[in-house]
N, C-alpha and C positions, 0 to 999 in steps of 0.2 A: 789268248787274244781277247780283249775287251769286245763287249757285245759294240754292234754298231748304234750307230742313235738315234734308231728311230724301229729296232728291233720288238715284238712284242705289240707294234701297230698294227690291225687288220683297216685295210680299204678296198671298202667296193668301189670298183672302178666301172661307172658307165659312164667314159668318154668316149671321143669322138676325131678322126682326123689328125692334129696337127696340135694345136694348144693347150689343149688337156692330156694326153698321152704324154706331151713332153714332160708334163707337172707331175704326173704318178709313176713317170721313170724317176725324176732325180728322187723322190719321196723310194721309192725302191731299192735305189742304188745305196740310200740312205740306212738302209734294212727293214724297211715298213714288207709287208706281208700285201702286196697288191692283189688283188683277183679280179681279173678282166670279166666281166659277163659280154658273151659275144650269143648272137642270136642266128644260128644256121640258115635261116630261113629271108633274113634281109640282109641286104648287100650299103653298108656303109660307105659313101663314097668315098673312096681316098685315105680309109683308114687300113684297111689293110689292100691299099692299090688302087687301076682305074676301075678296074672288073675282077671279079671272083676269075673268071678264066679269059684270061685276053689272049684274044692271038697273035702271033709271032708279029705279024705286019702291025699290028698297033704299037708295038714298043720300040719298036726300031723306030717309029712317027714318034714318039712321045719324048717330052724334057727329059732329061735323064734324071729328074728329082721322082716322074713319074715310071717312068721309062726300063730307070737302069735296074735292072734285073740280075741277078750271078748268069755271068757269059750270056745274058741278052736271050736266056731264054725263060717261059714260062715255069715252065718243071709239072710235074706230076700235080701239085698243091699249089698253082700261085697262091694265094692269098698267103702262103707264106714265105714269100722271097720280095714282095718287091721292097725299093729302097726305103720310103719313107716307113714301113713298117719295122725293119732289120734295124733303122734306126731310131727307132722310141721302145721298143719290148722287152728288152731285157731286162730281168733281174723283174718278170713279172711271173703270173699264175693263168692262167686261160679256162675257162669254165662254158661250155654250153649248156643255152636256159634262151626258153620265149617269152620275157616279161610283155606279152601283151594274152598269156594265156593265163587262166586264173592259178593253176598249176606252177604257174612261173614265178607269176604275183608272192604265192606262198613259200617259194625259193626264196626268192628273196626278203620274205618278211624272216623268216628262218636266219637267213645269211647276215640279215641287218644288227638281227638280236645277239651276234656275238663280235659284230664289229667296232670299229672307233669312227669311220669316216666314210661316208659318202662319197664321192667326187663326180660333178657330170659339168659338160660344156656347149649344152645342147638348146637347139633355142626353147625358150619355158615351155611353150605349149605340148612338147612332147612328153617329158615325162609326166605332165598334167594330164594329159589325156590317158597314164597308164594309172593314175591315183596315186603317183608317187611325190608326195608331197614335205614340208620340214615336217606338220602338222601329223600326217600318217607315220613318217619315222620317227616323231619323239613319243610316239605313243606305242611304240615297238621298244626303243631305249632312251630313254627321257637325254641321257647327256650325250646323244649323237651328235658328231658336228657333218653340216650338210654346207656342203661348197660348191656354188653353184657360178659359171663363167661362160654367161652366154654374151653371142657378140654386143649385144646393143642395150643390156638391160633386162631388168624381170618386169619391168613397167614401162610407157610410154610408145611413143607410136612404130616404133622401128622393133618391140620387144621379137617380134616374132621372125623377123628377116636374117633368113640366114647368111652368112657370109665365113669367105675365110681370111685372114689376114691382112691378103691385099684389097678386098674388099674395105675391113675395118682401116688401113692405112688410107683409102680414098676419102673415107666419108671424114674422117678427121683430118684432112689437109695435110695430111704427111708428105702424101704422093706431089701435091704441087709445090711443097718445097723443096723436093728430091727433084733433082737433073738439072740439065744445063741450061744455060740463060736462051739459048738459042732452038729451045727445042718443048714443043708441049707438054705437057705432064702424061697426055697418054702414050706417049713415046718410052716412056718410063719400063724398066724393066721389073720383075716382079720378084720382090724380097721376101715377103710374109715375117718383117721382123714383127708386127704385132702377135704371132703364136708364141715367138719363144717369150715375150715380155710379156704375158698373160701366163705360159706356165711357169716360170717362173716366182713371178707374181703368186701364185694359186700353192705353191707351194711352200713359200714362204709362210703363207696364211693359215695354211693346212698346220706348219709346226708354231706358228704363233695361237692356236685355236689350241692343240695342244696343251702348250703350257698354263695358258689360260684353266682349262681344264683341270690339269693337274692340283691348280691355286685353290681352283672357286669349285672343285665339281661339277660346274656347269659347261653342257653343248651348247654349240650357238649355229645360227645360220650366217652364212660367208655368201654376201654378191659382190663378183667381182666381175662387172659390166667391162670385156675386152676392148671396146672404142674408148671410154676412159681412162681405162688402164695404158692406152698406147699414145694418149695424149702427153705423156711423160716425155717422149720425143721430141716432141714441138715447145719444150720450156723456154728456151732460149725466144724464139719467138715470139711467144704469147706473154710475157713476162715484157720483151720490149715494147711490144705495144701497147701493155697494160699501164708502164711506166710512162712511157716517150712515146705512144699514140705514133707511133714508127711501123708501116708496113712492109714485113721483109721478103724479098723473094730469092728465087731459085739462082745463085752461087756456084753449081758444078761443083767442080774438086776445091775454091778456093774458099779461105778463112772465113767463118761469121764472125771471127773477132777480130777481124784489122790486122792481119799478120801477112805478110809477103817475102819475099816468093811462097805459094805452096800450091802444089798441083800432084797431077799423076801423069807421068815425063816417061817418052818412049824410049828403050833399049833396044839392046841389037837380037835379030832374034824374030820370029815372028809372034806378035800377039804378046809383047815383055815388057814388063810397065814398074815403072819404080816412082814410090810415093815419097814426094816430099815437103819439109814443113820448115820454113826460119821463122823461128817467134821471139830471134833478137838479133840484133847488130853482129854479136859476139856468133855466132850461126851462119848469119850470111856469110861474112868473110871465111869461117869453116867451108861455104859450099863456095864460094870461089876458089880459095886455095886449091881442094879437091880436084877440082874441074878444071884446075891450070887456067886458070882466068881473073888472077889477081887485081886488072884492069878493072873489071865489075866493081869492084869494092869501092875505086876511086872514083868512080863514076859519077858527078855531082846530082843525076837523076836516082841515085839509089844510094845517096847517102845517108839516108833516114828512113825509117818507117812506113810515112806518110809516101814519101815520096815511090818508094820501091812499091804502094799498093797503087800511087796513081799511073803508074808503067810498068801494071802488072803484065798486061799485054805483049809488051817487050820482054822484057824477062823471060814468060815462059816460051816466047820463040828460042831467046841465045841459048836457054838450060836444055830445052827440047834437042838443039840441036846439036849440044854437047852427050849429052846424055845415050844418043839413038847409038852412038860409037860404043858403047860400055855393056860390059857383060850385067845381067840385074841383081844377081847374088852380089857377087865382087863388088862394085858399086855400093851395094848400100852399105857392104860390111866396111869400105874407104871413109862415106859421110860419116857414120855410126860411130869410125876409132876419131873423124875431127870433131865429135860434137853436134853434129847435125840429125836432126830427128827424120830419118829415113826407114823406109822398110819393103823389101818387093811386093808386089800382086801376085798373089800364089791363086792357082788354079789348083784341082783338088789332087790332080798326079804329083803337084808340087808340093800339098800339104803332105802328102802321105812320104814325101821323100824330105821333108824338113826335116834338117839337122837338130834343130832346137825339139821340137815335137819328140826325134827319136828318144833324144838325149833324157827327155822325161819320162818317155816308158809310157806315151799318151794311148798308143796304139798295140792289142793286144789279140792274141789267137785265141778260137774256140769252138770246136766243133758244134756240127747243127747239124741234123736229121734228115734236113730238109733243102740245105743250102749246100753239106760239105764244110770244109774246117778252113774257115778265112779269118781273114785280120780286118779288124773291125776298129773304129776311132774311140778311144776312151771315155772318159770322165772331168767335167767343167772343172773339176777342184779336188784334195785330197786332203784327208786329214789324218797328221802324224801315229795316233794313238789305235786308230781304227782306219786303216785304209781301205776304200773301197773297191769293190773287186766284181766282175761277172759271175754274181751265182746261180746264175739263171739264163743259159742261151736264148736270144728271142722268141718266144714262146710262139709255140703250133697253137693253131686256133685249136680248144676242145682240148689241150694237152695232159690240164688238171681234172678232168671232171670228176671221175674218180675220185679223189681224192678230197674235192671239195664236197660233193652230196654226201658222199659214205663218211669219210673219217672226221670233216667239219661238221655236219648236216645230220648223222644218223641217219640216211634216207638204206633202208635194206636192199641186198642183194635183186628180192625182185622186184623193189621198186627201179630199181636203178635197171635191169633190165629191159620193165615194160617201156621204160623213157625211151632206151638207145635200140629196141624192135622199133618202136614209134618215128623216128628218127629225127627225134630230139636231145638224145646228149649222139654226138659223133665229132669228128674231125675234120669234116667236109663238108661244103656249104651244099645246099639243096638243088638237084639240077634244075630248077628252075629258075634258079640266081643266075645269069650271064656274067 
């Protein structure tokens, strides 16, 4: 089989949470050589959980993004089960190291000197305060690329505020163009699409720094300020007011381009929602036919366009209450064969039960140490020559160390000892972490 393409990459990964960790998975899955530096001794919020050891009553209280646990319980080791961890680690490497000890500092000037990439998403002042700077790594390997994706910036007044997504989604007015006409913006529920469009983002950059590389022999330094990078969302609006001095607000489920009927229309069932979109003449009459209500089509208030968006109102009462009668599957797959751009609300028991998902092999098994052997949700994309695949169960905090000080590091037998007496390289966070 072909190497994958991104094989023969080494990346230090001191990320953090939620947008960074997403960007040195797909770089992973890619075949790059990730090495997670995790630090025993401090407890990262929300990167691997809420707490190194939470108890049972906290997660049963917690979202199930924070929450949901394998069967809802801690285990022996949380910090390696909860969800938002199980779902960014795989296909990585896990090392304990205290870069704020001089000892640590020298790990990593070691670790750097045979690497390709840096990667952190931390706000600046942190790794500043450890003397981890572009300026100290090019002088370790002059063509290091250093990618760096804090929320607000390496400069200016917010450089140092930390936030997480739905924080960066507030401050750049994402949040008060999301939701409905009728309802405040802090009503809003919470997305955090600004992580995955920062790692993403970060990873792109990661293999465009890369090739660059490859061309010129030059590293470079990568800021990728996540509130700007999440402003990509708001194009449509910031574009029209840049043009047409046109101020737009919050819409709910209907079209920012002038298209009618479109909403999220109840089905039978509790909590069963089926999305739908007409964005021509030829569509609507598809979702009348459907719905046995050919009467619609003739209707001189929904002969047109214009008209069907100015008795939107209407509409999605008569669809609503066609609709609440219909199974949601069944239903969309009826619009879908007349042409009608529809598609259910899958909830996550739903995603895992999608037919279309199986049918691509999205979802796959693999045993863990620490979890037991579950089925886990794949991969954004796949490519024919080189398929990507789990070669790396989500990694135990501490999993590599071994591996990295000795076979990477040359660090000897009893240096590697006096570390893990000291209880500095181990598996388990310090009782003093909660």
């Amino acid at each position: 089989m072909a190497k994958l393409p991104l094989e023969g990459v080494r990346i230090v990964d001191l990320t953090v949470v939620w947008a960074g960790p997403f960007a040195t998975q797909i770089l992973g899955d890619l075949g790059a050589e990730v090495i997670k530096l995790e630090n025993p001794h401090v407890w990262q919020t929300y990167t691997r959980g809420i707490r190194a050891r939470p108890p049972k009553a906290m997660l049963d209280g917690a979202l199930p993004i924070f929450g949901g646990y394998p069967d809802g319980e801690p285990g022996d080791r949380p910090w390696n089960r909860p969800p938002t961890f199980i779902h960014l680690y795989r296909n990585k490497k896990s090392v304990a190291v205290d870069l704020r000890k001089d000892w640590g500092k020298e790990f990593l000037r070691r670790l750097v000197a045979i690497s390709d990439v840096v990667y952190e998403n931390n706000v600046p002042e942190t790794l500043e305060k450890l003397g981890v700077t572009y300026e100290w790594l090019k002088s370790i390997k002059p063509d290091i690329i250093f990618v760096r994706v804090p929320a607000f910036g390496l400069a200016g007044a917010y450089r140092n505020y930390r936030a997480l997504g739905v924080h960066i989604e507030g401050v750049t007015s994402h949040t008060r163009y999301r939701g409905y006409t009728d309802m405040d913006p802090s009503a809003n529920t919470d997305i955090y699409a600004a992580d995955y469009l920062a790692g993403a983002q970060g990873a792109f950059a990661v293999m465009a720094a890369l090739l660059h590389r490859r061309r010129t022999g030059e590293g470079q330094l990568v800021e990728i300020p996540q509130s700007e990078n999440a402003l990509a969302m708001l194009a449509f609006p910031l574009m029209d007011y840049a043009i047409n001095r046109r101020v737009r607000d919050r819409v709910g489920n209907r079209s920012i381009l002038g298209h009618a009927p479109q909403g999220v229309y109840p089905c039978a069932g509790e909590d069963r929602w089926i999305a739908i979109s007409c964005t021509s003449d030829a569509e609507w009459s598809g979702l009348c036919r459907t719905l046995g209500h050919g009467e619609w089509a003739g209707d001189p208030r929904f002969a047109t366009m214009a008209g069907r968006c100015e008795h939107h109102g209407t509409l999605d009462e008569l669809i609503a209450a066609e609709t609440r009668g219909h199974e949601m599957r069944a239903l969309t797959e009826r619009l879908q064969a007349a042409g009608v751009p529809a598609g259910p609300v899958l909830d996550a028991r739903d995603a895992m039960e999608d037919p279309h998902l199986r049918a691509r092999g999205f979802f796959y098994r693999v045993p863990h140490e620490d979890i037991g052997e579950r089925e886990w949700p794949g991969f954004l994309f796949q490519l024919s020559s080189t398929p990507l695949s789990c070669r790396q169960p989500p990694v135990r905090m501490g999993e590599h160390s071994a591996y990295v000080y000795k076979e990477l590091l040359g660090y000897s037998d009893e240096e590697y000892r006096r570390l893990e007496e000291a209880g500095e390289i181990t598996m388990d966070f310090d009782p003093s972490v909660p």
